[in-house]
ROMIVEX-201744 format. One record per residue (C-alpha): x, y, z; chain. Coordinates in steps of 0.001 Angstrom, whole numbers, plus 500000, padded with zeros to 6 digits. Layout:
N
<u->X, v->Y, w->Z, c->A>
...
This chain:
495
<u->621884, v->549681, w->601550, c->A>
<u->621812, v->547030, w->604507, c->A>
<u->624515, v->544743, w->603876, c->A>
<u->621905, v->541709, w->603522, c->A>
<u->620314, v->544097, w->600769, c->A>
<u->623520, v->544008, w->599271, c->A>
<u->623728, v->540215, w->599546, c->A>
<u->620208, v->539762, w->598171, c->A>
<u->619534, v->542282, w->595822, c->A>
<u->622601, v->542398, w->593508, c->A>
<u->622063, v->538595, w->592416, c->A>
<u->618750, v->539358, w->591944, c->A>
<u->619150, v->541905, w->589532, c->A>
<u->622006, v->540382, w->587614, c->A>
<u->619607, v->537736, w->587571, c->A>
<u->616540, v->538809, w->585766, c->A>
<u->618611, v->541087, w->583332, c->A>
<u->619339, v->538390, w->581095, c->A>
<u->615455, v->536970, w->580999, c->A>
<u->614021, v->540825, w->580729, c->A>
<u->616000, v->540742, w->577577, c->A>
<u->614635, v->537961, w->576157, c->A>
<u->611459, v->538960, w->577202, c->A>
<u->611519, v->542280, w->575805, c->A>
<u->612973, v->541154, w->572885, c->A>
<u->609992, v->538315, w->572279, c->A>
<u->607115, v->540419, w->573527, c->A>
<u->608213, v->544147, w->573429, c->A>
<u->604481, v->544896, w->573296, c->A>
<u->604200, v->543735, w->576977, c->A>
<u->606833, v->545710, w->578038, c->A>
<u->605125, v->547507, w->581271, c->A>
<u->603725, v->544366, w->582638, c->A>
<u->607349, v->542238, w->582342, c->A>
<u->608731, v->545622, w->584042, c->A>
<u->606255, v->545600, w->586698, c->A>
<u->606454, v->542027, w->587504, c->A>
<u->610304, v->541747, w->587424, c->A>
<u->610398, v->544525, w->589915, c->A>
<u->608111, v->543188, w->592597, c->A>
<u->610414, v->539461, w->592250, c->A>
<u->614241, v->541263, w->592131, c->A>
<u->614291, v->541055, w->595753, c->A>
<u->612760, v->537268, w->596700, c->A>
<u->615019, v->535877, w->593495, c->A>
<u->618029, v->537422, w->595256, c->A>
<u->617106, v->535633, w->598826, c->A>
<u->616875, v->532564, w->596506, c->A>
<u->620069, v->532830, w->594832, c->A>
<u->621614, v->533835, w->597684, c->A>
<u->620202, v->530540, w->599733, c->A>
<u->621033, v->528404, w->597068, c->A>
<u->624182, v->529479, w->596657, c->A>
<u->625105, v->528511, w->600712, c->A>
<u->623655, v->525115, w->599675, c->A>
<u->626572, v->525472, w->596423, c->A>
<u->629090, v->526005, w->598791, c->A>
<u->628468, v->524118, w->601434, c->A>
<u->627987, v->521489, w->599004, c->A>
<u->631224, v->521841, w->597517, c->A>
<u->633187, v->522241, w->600264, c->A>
<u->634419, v->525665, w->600238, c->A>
<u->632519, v->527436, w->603448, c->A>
<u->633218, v->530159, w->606135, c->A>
<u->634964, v->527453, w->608193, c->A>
<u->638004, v->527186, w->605960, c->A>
<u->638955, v->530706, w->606306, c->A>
<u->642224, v->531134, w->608344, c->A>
<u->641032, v->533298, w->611209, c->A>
<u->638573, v->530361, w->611802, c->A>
<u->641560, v->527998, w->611957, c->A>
<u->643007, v->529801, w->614616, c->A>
<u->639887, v->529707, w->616632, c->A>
<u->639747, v->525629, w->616440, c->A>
<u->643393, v->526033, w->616992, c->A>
<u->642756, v->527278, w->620561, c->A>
<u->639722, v->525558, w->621619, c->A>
<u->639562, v->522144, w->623015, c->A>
<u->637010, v->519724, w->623290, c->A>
<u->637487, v->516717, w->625895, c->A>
<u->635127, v->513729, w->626317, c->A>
<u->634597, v->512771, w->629543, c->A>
<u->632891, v->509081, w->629586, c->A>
<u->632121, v->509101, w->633141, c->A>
<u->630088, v->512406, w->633179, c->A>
<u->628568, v->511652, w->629194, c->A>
<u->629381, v->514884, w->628872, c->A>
<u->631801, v->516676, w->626559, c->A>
<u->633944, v->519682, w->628695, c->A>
<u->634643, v->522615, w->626132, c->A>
<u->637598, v->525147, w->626811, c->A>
<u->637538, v->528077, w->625754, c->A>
<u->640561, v->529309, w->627545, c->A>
<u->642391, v->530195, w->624368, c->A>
<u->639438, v->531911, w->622850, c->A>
<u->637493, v->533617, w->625526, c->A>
<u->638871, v->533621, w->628766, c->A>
<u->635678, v->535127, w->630460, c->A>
<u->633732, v->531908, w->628916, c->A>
<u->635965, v->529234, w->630820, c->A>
<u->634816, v->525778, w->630364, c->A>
<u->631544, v->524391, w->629780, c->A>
<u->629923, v->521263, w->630489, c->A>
<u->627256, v->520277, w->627906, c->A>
<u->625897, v->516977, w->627209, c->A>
<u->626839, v->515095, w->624379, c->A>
<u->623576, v->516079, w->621962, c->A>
<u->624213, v->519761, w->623056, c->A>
<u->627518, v->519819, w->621917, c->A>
<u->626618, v->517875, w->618913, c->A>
<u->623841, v->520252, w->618092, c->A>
<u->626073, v->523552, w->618684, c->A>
<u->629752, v->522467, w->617208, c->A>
<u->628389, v->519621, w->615004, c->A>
<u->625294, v->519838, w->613647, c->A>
<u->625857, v->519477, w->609934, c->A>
<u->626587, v->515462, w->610517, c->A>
<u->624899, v->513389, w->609519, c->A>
<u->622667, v->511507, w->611866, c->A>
<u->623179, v->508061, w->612563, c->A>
<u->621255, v->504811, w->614309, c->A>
<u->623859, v->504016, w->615975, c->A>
<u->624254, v->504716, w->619719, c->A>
<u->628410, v->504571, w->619947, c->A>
<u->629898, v->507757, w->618725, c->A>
<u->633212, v->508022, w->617296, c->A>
<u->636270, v->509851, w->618773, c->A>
<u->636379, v->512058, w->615919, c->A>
<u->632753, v->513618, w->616508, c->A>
<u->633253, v->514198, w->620458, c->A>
<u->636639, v->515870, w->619701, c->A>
<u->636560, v->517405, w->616184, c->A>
<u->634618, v->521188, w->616154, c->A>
<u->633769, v->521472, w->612882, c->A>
<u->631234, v->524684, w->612940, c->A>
<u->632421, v->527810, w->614683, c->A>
<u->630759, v->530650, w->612230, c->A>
<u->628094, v->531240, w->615634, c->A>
<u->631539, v->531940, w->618212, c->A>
<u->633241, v->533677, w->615442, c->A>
<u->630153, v->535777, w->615411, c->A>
<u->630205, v->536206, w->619187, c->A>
<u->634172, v->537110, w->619263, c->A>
<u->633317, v->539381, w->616531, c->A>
<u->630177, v->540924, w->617979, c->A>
<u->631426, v->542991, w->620365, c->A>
<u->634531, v->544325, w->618307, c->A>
<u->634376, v->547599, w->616780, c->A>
<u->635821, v->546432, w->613562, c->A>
<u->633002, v->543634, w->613227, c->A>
<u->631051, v->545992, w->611036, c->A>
<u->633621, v->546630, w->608568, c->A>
<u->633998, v->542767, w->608458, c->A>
<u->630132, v->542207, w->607884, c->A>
<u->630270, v->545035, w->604833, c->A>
<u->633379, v->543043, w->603471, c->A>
<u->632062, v->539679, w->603305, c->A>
<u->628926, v->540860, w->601761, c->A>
<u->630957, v->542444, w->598963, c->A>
<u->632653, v->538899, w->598734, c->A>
<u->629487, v->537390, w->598929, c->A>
<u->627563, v->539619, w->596723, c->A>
<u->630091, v->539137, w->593868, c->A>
<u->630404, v->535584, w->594351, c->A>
<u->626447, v->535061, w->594573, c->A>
<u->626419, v->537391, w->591158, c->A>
<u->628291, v->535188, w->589430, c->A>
<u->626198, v->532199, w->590192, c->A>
<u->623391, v->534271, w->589470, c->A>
<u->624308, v->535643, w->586085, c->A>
<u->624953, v->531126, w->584808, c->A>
<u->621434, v->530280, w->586177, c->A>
<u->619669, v->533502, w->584431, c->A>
<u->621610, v->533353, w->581627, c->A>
<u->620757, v->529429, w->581763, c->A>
<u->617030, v->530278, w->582245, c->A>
<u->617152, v->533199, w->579462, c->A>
<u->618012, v->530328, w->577241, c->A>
<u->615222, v->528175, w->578090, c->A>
<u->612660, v->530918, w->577951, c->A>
<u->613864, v->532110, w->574386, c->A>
<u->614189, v->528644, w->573033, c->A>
<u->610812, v->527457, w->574610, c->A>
<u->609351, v->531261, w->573369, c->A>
<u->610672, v->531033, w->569807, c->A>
<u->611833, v->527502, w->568890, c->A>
<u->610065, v->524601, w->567740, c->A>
<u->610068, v->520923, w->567620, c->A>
<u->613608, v->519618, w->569946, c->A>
<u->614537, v->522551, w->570758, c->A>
<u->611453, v->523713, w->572525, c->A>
<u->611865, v->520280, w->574489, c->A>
<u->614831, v->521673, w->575435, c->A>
<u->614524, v->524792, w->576561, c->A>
<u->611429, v->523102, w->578779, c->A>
<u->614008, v->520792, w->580180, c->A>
<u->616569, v->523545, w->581342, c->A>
<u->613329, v->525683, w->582703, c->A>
<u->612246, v->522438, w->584766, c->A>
<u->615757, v->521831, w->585255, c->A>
<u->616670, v->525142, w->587158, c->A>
<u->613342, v->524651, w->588617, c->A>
<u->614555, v->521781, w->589878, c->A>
<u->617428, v->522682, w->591500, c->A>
<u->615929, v->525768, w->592681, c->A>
<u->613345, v->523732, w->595203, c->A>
<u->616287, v->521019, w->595638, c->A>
<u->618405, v->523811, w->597065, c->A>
<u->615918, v->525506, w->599028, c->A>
<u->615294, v->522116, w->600711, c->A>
<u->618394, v->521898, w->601766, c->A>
<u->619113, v->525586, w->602738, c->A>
<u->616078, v->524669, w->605177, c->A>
<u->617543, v->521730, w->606847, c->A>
<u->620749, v->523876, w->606675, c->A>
<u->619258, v->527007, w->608153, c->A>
<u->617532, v->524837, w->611399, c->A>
<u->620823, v->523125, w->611836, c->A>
<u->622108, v->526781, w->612180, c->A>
<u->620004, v->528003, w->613897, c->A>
<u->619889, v->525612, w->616949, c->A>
<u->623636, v->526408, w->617215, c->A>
<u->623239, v->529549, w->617303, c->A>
<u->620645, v->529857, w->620037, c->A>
<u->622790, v->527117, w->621843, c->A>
<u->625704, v->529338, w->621837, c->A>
<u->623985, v->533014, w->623163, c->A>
<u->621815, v->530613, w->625851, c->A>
<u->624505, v->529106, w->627454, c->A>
<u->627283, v->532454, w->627012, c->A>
<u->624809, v->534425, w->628553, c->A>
<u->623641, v->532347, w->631124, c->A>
<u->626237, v->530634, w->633961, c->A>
<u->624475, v->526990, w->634068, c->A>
<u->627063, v->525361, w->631800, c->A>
<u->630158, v->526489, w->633402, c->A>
<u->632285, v->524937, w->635681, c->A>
<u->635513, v->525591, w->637915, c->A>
<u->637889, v->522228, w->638228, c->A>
<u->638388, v->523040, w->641938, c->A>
<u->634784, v->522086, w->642310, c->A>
<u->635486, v->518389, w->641131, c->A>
<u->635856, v->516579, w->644586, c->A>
<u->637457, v->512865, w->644238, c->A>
<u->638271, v->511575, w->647646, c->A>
<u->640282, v->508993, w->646759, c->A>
<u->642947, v->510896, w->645065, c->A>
<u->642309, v->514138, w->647281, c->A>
<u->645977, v->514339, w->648494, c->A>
<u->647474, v->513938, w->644436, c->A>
<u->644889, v->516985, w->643387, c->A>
<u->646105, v->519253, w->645725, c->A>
<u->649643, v->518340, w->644582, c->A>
<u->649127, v->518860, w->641299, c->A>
<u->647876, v->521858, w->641524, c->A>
<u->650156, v->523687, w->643156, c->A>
<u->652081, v->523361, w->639704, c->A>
<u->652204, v->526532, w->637289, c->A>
<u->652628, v->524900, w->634187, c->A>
<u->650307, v->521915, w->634607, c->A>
<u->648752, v->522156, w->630985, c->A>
<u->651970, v->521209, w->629155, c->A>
<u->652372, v->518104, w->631855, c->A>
<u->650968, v->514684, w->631115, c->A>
<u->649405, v->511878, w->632918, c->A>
<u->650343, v->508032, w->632056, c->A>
<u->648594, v->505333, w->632630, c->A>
<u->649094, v->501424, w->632436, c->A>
<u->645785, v->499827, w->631247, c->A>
<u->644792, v->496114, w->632338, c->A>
<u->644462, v->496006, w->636003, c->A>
<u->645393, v->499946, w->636258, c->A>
<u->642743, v->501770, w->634140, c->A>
<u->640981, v->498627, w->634130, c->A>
<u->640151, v->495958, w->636635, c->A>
<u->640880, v->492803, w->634817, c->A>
<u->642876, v->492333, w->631265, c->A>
<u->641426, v->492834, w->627798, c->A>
<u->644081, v->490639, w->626319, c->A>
<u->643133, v->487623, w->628441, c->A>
<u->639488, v->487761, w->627713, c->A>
<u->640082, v->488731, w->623941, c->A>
<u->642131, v->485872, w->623600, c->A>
<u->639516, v->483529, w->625525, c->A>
<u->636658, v->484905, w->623246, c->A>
<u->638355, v->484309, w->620301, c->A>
<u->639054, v->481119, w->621199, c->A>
<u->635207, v->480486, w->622837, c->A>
<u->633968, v->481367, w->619545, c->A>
<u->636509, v->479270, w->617494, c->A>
<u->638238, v->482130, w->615368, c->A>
<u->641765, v->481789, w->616489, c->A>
<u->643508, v->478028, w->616806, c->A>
<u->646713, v->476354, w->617861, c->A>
<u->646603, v->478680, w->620502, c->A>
<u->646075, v->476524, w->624035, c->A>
<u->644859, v->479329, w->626737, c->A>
<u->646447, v->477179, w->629802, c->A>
<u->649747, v->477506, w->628109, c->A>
<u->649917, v->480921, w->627807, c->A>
<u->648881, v->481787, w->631587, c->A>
<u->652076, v->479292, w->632433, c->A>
<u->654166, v->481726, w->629985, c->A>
<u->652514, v->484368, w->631691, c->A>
<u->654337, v->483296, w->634877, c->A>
<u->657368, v->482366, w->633938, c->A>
<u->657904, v->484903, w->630966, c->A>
<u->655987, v->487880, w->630937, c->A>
<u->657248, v->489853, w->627815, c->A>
<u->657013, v->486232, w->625723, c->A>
<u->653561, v->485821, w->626757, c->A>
<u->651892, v->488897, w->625683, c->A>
<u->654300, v->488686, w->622623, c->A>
<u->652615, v->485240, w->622013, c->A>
<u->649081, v->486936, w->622924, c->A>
<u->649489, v->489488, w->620191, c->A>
<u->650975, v->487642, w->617175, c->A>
<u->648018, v->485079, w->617603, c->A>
<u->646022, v->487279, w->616170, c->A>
<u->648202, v->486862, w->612858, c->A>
<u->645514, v->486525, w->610332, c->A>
<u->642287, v->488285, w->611648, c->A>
<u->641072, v->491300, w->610289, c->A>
<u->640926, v->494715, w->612375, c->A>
<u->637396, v->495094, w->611921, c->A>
<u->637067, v->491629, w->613338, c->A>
<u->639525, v->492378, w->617029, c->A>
<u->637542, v->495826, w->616970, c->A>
<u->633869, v->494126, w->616856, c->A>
<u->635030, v->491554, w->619845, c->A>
<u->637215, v->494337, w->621633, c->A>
<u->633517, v->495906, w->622125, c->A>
<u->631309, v->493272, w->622257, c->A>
<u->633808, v->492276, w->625956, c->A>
<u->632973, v->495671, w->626679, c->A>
<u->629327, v->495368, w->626120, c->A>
<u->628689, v->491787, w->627603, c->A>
<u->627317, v->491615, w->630795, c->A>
<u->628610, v->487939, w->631793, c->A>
<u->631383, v->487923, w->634502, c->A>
<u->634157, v->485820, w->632362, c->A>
<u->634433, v->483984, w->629635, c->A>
<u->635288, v->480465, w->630074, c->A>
<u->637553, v->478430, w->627776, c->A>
<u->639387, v->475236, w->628917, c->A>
<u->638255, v->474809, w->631689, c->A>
<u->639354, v->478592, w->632638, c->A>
<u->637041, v->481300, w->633989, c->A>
<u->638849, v->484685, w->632150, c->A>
<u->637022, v->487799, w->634138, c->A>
<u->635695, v->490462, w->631749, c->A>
<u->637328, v->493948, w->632250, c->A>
<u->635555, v->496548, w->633554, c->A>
<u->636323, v->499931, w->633685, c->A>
<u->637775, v->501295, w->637478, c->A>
<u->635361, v->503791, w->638821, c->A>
<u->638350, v->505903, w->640596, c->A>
<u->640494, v->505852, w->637807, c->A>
<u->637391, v->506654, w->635680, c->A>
<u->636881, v->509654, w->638138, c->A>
<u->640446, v->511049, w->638089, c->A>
<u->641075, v->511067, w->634307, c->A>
<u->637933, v->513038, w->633813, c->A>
<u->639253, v->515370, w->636962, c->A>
<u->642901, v->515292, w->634841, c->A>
<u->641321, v->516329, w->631577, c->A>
<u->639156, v->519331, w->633082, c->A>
<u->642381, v->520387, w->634744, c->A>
<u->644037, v->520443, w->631264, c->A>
<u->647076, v->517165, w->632469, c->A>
<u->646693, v->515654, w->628700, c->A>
<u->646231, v->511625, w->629504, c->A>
<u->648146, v->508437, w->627486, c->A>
<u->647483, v->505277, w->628188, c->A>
<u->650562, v->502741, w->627479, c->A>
<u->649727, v->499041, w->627228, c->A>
<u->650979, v->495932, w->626335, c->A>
<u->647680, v->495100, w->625242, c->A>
<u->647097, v->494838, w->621045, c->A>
<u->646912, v->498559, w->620094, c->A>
<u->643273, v->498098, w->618377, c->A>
<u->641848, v->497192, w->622026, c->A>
<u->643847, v->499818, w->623861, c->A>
<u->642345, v->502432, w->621815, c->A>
<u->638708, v->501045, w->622672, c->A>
<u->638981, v->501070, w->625803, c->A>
<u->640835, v->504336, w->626116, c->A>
<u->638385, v->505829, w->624351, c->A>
<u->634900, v->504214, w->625258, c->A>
<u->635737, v->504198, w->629187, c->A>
<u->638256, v->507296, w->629618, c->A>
<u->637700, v->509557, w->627059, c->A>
<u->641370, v->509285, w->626021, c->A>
<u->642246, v->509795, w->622209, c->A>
<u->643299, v->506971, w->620210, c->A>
<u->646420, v->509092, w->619466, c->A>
<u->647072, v->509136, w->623025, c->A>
<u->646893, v->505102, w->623358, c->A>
<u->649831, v->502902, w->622995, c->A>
<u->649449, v->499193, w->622918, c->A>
<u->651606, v->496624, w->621479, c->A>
<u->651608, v->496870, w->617778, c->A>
<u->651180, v->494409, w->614578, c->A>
<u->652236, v->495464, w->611465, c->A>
<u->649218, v->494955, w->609117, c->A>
<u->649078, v->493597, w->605573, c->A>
<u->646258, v->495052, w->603245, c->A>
<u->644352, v->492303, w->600864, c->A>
<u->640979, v->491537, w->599347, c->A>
<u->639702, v->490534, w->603172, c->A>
<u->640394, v->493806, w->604248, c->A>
<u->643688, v->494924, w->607053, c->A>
<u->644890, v->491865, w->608399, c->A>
<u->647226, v->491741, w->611307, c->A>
<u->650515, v->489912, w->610588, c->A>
<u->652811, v->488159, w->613366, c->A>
<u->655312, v->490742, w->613358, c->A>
<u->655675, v->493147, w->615758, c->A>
<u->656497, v->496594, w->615405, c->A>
<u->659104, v->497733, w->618285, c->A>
<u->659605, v->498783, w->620661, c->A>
<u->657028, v->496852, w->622312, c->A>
<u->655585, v->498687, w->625206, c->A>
<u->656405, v->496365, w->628059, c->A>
<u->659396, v->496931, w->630697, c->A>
<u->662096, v->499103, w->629337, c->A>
<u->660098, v->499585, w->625872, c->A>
<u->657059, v->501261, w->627722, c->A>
<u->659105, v->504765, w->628184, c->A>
<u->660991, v->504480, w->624526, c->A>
<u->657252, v->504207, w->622735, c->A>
<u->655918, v->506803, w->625019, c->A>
<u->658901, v->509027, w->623727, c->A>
<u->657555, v->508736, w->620428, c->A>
<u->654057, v->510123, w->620752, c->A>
<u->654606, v->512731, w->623968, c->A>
<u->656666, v->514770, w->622476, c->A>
<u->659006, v->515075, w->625313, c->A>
<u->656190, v->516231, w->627662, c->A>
<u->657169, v->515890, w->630950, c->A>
<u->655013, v->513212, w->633265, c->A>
<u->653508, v->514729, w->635962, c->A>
<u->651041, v->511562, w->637234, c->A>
<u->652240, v->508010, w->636389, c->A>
<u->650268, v->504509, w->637183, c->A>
<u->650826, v->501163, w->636993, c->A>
<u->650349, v->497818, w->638735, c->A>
<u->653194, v->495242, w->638336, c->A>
<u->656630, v->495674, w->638022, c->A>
<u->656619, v->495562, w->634151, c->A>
<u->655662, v->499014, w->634623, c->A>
<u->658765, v->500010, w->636948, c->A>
<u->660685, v->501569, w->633879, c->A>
<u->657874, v->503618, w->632994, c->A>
<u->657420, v->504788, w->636566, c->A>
<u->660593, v->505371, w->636732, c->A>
<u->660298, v->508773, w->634651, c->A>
<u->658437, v->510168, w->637614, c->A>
<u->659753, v->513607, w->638393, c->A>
<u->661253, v->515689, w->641854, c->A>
<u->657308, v->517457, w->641585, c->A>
<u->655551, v->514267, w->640129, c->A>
<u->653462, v->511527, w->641654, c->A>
<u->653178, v->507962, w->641120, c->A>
<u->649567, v->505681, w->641772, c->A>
<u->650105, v->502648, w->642107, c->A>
<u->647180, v->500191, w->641789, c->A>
<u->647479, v->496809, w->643924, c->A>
<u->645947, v->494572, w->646406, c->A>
<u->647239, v->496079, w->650011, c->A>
<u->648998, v->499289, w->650943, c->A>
<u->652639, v->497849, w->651773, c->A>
<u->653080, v->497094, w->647557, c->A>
<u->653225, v->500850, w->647523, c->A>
<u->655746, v->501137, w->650081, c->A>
<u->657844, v->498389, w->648354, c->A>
<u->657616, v->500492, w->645377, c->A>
<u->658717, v->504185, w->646564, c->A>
<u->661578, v->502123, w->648167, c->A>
<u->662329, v->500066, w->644644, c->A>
<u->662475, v->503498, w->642782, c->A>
<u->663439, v->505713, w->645027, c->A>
<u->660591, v->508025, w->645071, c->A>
<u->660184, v->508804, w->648679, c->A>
<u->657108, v->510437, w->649789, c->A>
<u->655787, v->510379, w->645792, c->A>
<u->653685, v->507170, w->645748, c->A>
<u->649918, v->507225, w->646405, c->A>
<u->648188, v->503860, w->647198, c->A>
<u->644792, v->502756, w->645561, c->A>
<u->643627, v->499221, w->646280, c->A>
<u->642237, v->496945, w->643218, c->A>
<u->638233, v->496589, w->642627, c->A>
<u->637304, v->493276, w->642184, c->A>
<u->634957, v->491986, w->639112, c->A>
């Protein structure tokens, strides 16, 4: 017996032997034709079962993916979204070495790691889709495939499945003998109900084949995904074939370095990552569209001046108040809007943009395996959007300056206190401490000397980029921290 015999058949047999007894028992005088008829249906009521009872556990929650040896597969696979490419860079490095890394749009990957989601209207797609890889039964398969203990496994799980499937076979034919001997024999309410359990397993019979449908195309594209692109060389890619002139001379530095994938790369974020500052125009949007008051924009550029730490203190707590799904809806709607600045008081505040370079040379850091962070003393809620939606850097990998948040009947509401240490001068190392897990730097940037301390970290092997207006800043820099020969130049965009 085939092991999807096995899988099939069993269920259906421990499925009709309840109903042939009641049949037999009502009409033994029919006996030959119930035989005959049972026989030629064993088989399709087993694929039934057997579908529906996928649907049961998918449903439920208990599928192949939560078995351990799965675990370790997500474990070792990583999934990195690069922004600039809209493409998502799979490596299978800890899985199959001979696969590499493959580039595959985002639907592609969606359709092969993901494709259980459910589908949505909107365009924007979370972090936690273009980084999660929820379905690996197809690459478990094609590990397995090649293995000579993958038929023993096959024969094993269809024990485990046939039992399993025999159980839920036996409560729906025992459920269905019921309604057969009730509708057969009884009269009056209970022959309504043994009609209602009949329609009712009917019911759930088509409701689960519906689904095992939708299921089994889902599947299916992931599956021919997988074998199409492992067996042909289209989707793979070498990082030495990533060519970035800008940053030509740091590439070849870096890699020279063995042990590159347990380095990390930090970056500042307004006028670094970004050309402009997502504070400044958040603030001047709030204040455009009259949701933040007592807050006087000219003031705070003078504090800006003459106090930098105050004024982006002051920027943050003036949000006190607001809800988080209100900064996150105006984080991206700056991000979306096409108008140069936003003016308030009399003050044109430019609209970020995302660098193109530094766009280029995170994606060219991720494919190399350098893990990215972004530290910012920008509100944490808008440093994780723009990580995110223009690098391709994880929210857990963005640091901004943090507001401890009350929860009410409006929803989270940012209070005026800050949580420390606030990431600007000396506090932009200490909160990096906290969420790099002592990973050395190997790639630091930054633009003004609030970011000295954080450069500063900058190994003997290291580099730092330093983004400004003309090439002497950088000299004034290797000589301020005494990194001779380690600081790379890259001159400012303008908006």
């Amino acid at each position: 017996m085939t092991h999807e015999m096995f899988r099939m058949l069993i269920p259906g047999l421990i499925f009709w032997t309840p109903v042939f007894c009641v049949l037999f028992a009502s009409m033994p005088d029919k006996l030959p034709i119930i035989g005959s008829l049972l026989a030629a249906t064993v088989l399709p009521t087993g694929w039934f079962l057997y579908s529906g009872y996928r649907v049961f556990l998918f449903k439920c929650g208990k599928t192949y993916e939560q078995k351990t040896f799965i675990a370790m597969l997500r474990d070792r696979l990583k999934a990195v979204y690069v922004p600039y490419y809209k493409e998502v860079i799979v490596d299978f490095a800890g899985v199959r070495p001979d696969f590499g890394k493959w580039r595959m749009d985002i639907n592609t990957f969606l359709e092969t790691f993901n494709p259980f989601r459910k589908r949505t209207t909107n365009e924007r797609i979370d972090e936690h889709v273009l980084t999660s890889i929820p379905f690996l039964e197809p690459l478990s398969d094609l590990y397995m495939f090649q293995e000579e203990s993958y038929d023993y496994a096959r024969s094993i799980a269809s024990i485990r499945y046939g039992i399993n499937c025999s159980l839920f076979s036996f409560i729906f034919g025992f459920t269905a003998a019921v309604g057969i001997y009730l509708w057969l024999e009884a009269t009056g309410f209970w022959k309504l109900l043994g009609g209602g359990l009949l329609l009712t397993i009917l019911f759930m019979t088509v409701y689960m084949l519906w689904q095992r449908g939708v299921y089994a195309s889902a599947e299916y594209n992931a599956r021919l995904n997988l074998i199409t692109l492992s067996r042909f060389g289209f989707a793979k890619m070498k990082v030495d074939q990533v060519k970035i002139t800008e940053f030509e001379d740091i590439l070849v530095s870096l890699r020279k370095i063995d042990d590159l994938e347990s380095r990390i790369a930090v970056f500042d974020l307004d006028n670094t990552l970004l050309i402009g500052d997502i504070q400044g125009a958040l603030l001047a949007k709030l204040l455009f569209e009259r949701k933040i008051r007592n807050f006087c924009f000219s003031d705070y550029t003078q504090i800006l001046e003459e106090d930098i730490t105050r004024a982006y203190k002051m920027a943050v707590q003036a949000l006190a108040g607001l809800k988080v799904s209100t900064i996150e809806k105006m984080t991206r709607s700056i991000l979306s809007d096409l108008s140069p600045c936003v003016r308030v008081e009399d003050i044109e505040v430019p609209i970020p943009r995302p660098h193109p370079a530094m766009q280029r040379l995170v994606a060219c850091l991720q494919l190399m395996g350098i893990e990215c962070f972004v530290v910012s003393a920008s509100n944490q809620t808008s440093v994780e959007i723009c990580s995110w939606e223009f690098f391709g850097i994880p929210s857990r990998n963005a640091i901004g300056m943090k507001s401890k948040i009350r929860s009410g009947w409006r929803g989270r509401i940012f209070t005026s206190e800050l949580e420390e240490p606030a990431p600007i001068f000396d506090g932009k190392p200490q909160a990096l401490a906290r969420r790099a897990d002592d990973k050395k730097p190997v790639l630091l940037a930054g633009d003004s000397t609030s970011d000295y301390p954080l450069l500063s970290l900058c190994p003997q092997d290291g580099k730092v980029l330093w983004v400004g207006t003309t090439a002497s800043q950088a000299k004034v820099v290797e000589k301020d921290l005494n990194l001779a020969g380690q600081v790379e130049f890259l001159k400012r965009d303008s908006l």
